[in-house]
C-alpha positions in Angstrom: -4.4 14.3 26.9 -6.6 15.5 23.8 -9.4 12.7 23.1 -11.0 13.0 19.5 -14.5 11.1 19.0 -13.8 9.7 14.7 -17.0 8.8 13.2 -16.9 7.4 9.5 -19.6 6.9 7.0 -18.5 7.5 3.7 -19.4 4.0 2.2 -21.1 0.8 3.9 -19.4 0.6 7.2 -20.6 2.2 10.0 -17.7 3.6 12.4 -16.8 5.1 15.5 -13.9 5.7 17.7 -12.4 7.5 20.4 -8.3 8.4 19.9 -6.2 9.7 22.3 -3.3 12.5 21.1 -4.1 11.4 17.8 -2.4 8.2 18.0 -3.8 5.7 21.1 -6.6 3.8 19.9 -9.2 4.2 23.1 -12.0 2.6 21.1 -12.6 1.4 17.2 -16.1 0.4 16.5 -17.4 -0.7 13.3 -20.4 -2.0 12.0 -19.5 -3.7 8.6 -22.0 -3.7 5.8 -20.5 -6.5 3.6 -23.0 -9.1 4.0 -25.5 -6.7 2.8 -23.8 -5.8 -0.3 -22.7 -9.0 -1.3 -25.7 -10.1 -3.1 -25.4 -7.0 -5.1 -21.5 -7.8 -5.7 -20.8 -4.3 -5.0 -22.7 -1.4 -2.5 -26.1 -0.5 -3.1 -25.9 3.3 -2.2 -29.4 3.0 -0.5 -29.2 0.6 1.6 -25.9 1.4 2.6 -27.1 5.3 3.7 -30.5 3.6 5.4 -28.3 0.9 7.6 -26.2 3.6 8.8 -29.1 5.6 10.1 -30.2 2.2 12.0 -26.3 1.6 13.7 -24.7 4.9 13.9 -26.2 5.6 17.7 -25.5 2.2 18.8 -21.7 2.4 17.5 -21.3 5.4 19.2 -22.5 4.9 22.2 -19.9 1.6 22.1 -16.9 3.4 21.4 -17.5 5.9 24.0 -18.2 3.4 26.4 -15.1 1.1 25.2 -12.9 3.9 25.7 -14.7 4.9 29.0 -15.0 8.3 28.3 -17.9 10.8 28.6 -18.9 13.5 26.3 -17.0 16.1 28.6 -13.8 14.3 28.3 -13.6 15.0 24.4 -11.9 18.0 22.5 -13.3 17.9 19.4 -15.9 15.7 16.8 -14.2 14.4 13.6 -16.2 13.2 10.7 -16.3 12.7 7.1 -18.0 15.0 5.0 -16.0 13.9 1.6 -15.3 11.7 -1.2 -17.7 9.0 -0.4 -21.8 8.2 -1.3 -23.9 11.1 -0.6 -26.6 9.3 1.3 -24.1 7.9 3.8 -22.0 10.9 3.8 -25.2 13.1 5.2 -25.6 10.6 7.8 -22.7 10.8 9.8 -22.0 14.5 9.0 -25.4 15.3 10.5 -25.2 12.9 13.4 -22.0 14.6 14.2 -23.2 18.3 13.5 -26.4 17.6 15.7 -23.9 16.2 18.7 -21.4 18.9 18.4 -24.2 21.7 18.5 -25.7 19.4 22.0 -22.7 18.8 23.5 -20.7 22.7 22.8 -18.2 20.2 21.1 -15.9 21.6 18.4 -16.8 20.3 14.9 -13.8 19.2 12.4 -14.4 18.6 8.9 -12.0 15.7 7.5 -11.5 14.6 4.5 -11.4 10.5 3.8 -8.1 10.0 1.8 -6.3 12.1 4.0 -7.8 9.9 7.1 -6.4 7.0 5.2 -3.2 8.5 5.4 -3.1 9.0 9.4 -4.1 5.6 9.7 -0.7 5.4 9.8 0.0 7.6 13.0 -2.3 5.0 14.8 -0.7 2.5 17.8 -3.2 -0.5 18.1 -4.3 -1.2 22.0 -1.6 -4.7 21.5 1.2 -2.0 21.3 0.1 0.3 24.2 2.4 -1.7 26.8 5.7 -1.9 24.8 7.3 1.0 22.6 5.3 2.8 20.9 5.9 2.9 17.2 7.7 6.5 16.4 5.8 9.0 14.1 6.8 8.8 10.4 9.0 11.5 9.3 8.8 13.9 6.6 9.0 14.4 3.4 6.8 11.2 2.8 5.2 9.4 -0.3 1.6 8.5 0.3 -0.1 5.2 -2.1 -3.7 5.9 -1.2 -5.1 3.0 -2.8 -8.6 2.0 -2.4 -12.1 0.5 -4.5 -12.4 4.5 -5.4 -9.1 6.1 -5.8 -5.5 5.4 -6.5 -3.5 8.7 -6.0 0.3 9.1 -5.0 0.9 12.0 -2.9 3.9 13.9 -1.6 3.7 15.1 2.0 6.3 17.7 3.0 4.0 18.1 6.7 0.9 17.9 8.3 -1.5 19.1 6.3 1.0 20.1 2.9 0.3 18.0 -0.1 1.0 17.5 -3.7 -0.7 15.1 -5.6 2.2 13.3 -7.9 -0.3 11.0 -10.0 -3.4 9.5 -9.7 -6.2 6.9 -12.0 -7.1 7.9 -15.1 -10.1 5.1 -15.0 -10.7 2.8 -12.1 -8.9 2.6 -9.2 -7.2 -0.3 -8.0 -9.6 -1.8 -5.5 -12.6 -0.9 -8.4 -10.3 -3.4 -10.6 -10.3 -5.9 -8.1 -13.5 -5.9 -7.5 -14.7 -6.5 -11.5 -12.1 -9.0 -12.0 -13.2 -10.6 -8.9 -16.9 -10.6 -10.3 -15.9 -11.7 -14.0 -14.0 -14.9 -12.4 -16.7 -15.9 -10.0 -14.8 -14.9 -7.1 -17.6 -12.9 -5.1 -17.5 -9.6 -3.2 -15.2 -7.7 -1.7 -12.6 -8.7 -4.7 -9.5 -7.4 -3.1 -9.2 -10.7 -0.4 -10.9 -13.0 -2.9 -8.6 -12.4 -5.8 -5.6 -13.0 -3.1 -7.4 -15.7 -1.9 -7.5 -17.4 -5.3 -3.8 -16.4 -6.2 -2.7 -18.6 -3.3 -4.6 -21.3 -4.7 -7.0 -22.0 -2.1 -9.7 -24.1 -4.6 -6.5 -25.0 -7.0 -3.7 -27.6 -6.9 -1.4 -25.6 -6.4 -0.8 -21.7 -6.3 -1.2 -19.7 -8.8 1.4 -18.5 -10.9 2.7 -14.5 -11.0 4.2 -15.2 -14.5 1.6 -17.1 -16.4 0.0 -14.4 -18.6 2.1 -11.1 -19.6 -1.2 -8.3 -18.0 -0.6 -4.8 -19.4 1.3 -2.5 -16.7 -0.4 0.9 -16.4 1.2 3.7 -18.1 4.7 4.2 -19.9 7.9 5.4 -18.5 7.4 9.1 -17.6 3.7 9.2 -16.3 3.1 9.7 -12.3 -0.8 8.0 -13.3 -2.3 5.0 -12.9 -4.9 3.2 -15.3 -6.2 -0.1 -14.8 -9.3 -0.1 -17.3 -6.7 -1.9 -20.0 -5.9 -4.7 -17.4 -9.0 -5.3 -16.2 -10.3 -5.6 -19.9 -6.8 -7.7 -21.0 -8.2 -10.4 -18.3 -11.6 -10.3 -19.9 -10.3 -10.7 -23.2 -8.2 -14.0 -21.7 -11.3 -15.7 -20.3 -13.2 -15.4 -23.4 -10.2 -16.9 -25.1 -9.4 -20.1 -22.7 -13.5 -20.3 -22.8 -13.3 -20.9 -26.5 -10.7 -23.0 -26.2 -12.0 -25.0 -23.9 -15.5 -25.4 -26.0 -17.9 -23.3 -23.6 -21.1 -23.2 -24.7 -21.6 -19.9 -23.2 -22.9 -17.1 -25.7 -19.3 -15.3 -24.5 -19.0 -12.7 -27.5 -20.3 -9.3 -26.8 -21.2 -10.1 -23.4 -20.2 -7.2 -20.9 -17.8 -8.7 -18.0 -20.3 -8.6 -15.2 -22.1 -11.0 -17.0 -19.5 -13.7 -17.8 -18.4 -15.6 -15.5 -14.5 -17.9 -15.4 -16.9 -21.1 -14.0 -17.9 -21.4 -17.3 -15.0 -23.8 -18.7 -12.4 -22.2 -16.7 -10.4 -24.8 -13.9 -9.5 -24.1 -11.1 -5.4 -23.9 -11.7 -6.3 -21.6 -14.6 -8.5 -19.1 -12.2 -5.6 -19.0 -9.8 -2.9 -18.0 -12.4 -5.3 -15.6 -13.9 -5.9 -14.1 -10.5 -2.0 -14.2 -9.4 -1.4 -12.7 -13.1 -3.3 -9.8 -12.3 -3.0 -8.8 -8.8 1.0 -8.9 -9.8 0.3 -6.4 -12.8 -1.6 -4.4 -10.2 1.2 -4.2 -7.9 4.2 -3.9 -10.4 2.2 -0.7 -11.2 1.5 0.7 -8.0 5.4 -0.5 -6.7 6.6 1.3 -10.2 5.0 4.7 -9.8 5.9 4.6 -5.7 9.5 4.4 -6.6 9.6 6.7 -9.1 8.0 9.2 -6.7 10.6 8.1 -3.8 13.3 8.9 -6.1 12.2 12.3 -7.8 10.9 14.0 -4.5 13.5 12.8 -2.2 11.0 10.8 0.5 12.5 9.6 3.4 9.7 7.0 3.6 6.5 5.2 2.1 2.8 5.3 3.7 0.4 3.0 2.2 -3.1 3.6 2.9 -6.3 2.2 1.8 -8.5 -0.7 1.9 -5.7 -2.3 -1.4 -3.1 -1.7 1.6 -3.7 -5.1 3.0 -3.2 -6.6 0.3 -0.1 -9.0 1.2 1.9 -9.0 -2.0 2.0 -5.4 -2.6 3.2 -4.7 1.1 5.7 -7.1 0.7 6.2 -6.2 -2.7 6.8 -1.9 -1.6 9.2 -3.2 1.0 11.3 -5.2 -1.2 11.6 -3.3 -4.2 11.7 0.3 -2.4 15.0 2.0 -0.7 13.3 3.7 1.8 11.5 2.1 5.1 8.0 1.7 3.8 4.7 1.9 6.5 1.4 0.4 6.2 -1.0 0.1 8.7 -2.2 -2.9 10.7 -5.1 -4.5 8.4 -8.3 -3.4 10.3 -7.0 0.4 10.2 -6.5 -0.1 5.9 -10.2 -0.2 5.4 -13.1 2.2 6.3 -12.7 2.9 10.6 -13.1 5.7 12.4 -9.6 5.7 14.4 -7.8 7.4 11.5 -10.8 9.4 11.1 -9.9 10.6 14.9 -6.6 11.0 14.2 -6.6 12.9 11.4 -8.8 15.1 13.2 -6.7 15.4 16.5 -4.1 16.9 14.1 -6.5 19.7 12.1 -7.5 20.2 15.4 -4.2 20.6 16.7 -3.4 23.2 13.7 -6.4 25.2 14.8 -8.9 24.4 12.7 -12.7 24.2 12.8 -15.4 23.3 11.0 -18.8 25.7 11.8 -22.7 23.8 11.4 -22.8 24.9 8.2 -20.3 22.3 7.1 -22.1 20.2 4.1 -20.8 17.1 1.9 -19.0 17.1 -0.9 -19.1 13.5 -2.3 -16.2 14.6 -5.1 -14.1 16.3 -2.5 -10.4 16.1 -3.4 -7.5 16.4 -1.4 -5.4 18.4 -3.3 
């Protein structure tokens, strides 16, 4: 039995968790940020970095205790030191560095996309008792799709990439996010704008069909962009506004600062908001495919906080030939069990991170 301590602070939640063989969740602590940010409809890098240094002891010492396990019983310290905010990222990398150097713990360095990844080698404590789910098999297709990236990935093995495509612009759940600000929808975007697709302040749900959203890229490309969508839906709202006789000084105004409340009803916002969360997944479910078929992939992860979205898991499963994986919902955004896990299996492969390990907000995975 190998236990792996995870801790995560790449953005605004504060994480922790103890995993056993890299795929029994012992513990999963996390200490969400959101009602922070909200006000700010999007993470204040600041605050974020100054409320983990206020919650990362506390979380830890939770998921140690929830998994009842001491710091003799662990093989190894996993934590982010890349893509995320710089402030947060030196908070749990030093945290972890400082614990590792205490505690003669081995250090390993993970990197947060692929930990999105082996969220998906994760069994939840619910699915301890009965059969265990079995490991996916290789080659796979990754969709790592989260507010700051949107990459397709081919993995032959542990640890043996190739990035297939990725955004030229924003990424998926950065779209979501804008377009959830520009119709009034609040923050985090992703569950609003699904929220307001099923018509939950409409009549009656909104309609898929109703407005013909630009699709990413032409035939041919492996990328993703999502800055002509997200401006196509700004471009409508000023329209219907006009239409409708809003008094609202709309032209020139940048899309933070216009707002679908302004002459806008409620039927209309939810066909707007089905509109584009299915031009969103038509693209991602396009380029998966594509991938599936070019590379050969015996099956599909999904990974990333977009992962929960429900349409685009249905959506992959439909429309793709191969069995496609996603992980349980609180496992698709920011945790530290898939930080653990993808840690258990660099640390299995032998590898080590010394104290001099720094952060490297840009860090790439391939």
């Amino acid at each position: 039995m190998t236990l792996i301590l995870g801790i995560e602070t790449s953005c605004d939640e504060t994480a922790a968790a103890v995993v056993e063989d890299g795929r029994t969740v012992r513990s999963n602590v996390v200490a969400s940020q959101i009602a922070l940010h909200q006000q700010y409809g999007g993470v204040f890098p600041e605050m974020a970095s100054r409320q983990h240094m206020l919650t990362i002891t506390p979380v830890i010492r939770q998921a140690l205790g929830e998994a009842h396990a001491t710091w003799r019983d662990l093989a190894a310290i996993a934590v982010i030191h890349g893509p995320g905010l710089a402030g947060s990222l030196l908070v749990g990398l030093n945290v972890a560095k400082a614990l590792a150097w205490a505690q003669d713990i081995p250090l390993v360095g993970v990197n947060h996309l692929e930990a999105h990844i082996y969220a998906n080698w994760l069994i939840p404590p619910p699915e301890r008792a009965a059969k265990p789910p079995t490991t996916p098999p290789f080659p796979l297709v990754c969709a790592i799709v989260s507010g700051g990236h949107t990459d397709l990935v081919l993995m032959r093995e542990h640890h043996d990439y190739q990035l297939l495509g990725q955004t030229i612009d924003d990424a998926a759940g950065e779209a979501f996010d804008k377009v959830a600000r520009l119709l009034g929808l609040g923050y985090p975007g992703g569950p609003a704008i699904q929220r307001a697709a099923e018509g939950a302040d409409a009549p009656q749900p909104g309609n898929p069909s109703a407005y013909n959203f630009p699709r990413s890229l032409g035939a041919g490309s492996g990328d993703f962009s999502f800055s002509g969508l997200k401006t196509a839906v700004l471009r409508l709202v000023q329209e219907i506004q006009r239409r409708q006789g809003s008094t609202a000084p709309i032209r020139g105004r940048k899309m933070a600062e216009v707002s679908a409340s302004e002459g806008v009803s409620p039927q209309e916002l939810a066909d707007i908001a089905a509109s584009f969360q299915m031009a969103v997944v038509d693209a991602l479910v396009q380029r998966t495919a594509e991938a599936v078929e070019r590379y050969g992939a015996v099956q599909v992860l999904l990974a990333g906080g977009v992962a929960a979205n429900k349409l685009l898991r249905a959506e992959m499963s439909r429309r793709i030939k191969v069995v496609v994986r996603y992980p349980p919902i609180n496992y698709c955004t920011d945790n530290a069990a898939m930080v653990a896990a993808a840690g258990y299996f660099r640390f299995l492969a032998g590898l080590r991170s010394g104290l001099e390990l720094d952060i490297v907000p840009g860090l790439r995975m391939v």
